[in-house]
Each structure stands twice: as C-alpha cells, then as structure tokens.
C-alpha angles and dihedrals in degrees: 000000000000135000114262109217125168117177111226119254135187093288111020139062136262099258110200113170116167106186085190095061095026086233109140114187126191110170137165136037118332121208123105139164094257114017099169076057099050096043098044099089087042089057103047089042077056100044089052096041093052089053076066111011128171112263099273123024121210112182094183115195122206104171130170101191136345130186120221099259079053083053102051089048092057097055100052079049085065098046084062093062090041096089078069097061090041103056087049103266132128125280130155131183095207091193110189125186138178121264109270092014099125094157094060090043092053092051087057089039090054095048095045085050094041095039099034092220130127127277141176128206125214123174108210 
C-alpha cells in the first residue's frame, strides 16, 4: 500500500499517512469548499489500510481550525480505522492542540466521547 500524501492549501490540511510505520498525520486548517469531497479519498485509503494495518496505529491530529462540515468529515476518517480498535489492535487519536486553544481540545473531547475510542491529548 502506498503512502497517502496530500500537500496543505489555503483551506485544507497536510495529510501524511505512512501504511509501513502506522504514523497518520493530518495538520493545518480544515475548511474547504467541499469537504465530503476532500475527505473522501482519506477516508477510503483509511478504510483499505485498517483491513491490514502496522502493529500499532497513531492517527495524530494537529488541527488550527476546522469548520463543522470539517468536523463531521473527520469523524467519519476515524470510523474507518475503528475496525482496528475493535478487532484488538492498536489505535490511537493523538489529538494535540495549542496552549490556551479550548475550542480545539473540546472538539477532540466531543468525538472520543461520541466514537469510544482512545485519545491522547497533547497541548502543543
């Protein structure tokens, strides 16, 4: 499986996703146009590496800023590695945030409480 790599624009966030090291890395602001559209093929490379994922799976978030349609996308990106979580493997959200962001903090708070499944916070 190939690396997923998506460069960051005005609008949308760095995607690094290396199947071989299990690191997924989505950085940067979130809120484009058509965000069903953006996060789709996120979402179905997600959905393939977690039918065979690394040993231990870290999808680290490190987001500005995301809009509630971002929001909404990123959740359903998180529901594709949960098959990982749920047939005992290793999955971790490491949800960083910067100090004094409690906005950003509360929006990782609300999806581990909606989706049950492990973060990490790290205040950046």
């Amino acid at each position: 499986m190939e690396k997923l790599e998506i460069e960051p624009f005005l609008q949308t966030p760095e995607i690094n996703f290396d199947p071989d090291s299990g690191i997924m890395t989505l950085s940067g602001k979130s809120y484009p146009a058509d965000a069903i559209d953006f996060y789709r093929p996120i979402v179905d490379w997600s959905k393939k590496y977690s039918e065979k994922p690394a040993a231990n799976t870290e999808l680290i978030c490190e987001i500005e800023y995301l809009n509630s349609a971002s929001q909404k996308q990123l959740v359903e990106l998180i529901l594709a590695f949960r098959p990982i979580h749920e047939n005992g493997g290793k999955f971790v959200v490491i949800w960083k945030y910067e100090e004094g962001d409690d906005d950003i903090l509360s929006v990782g708070e609300l999806i581990e409480h909606e989706l049950e499944i492990p973060f990490k916070y790290e205040e950046v």
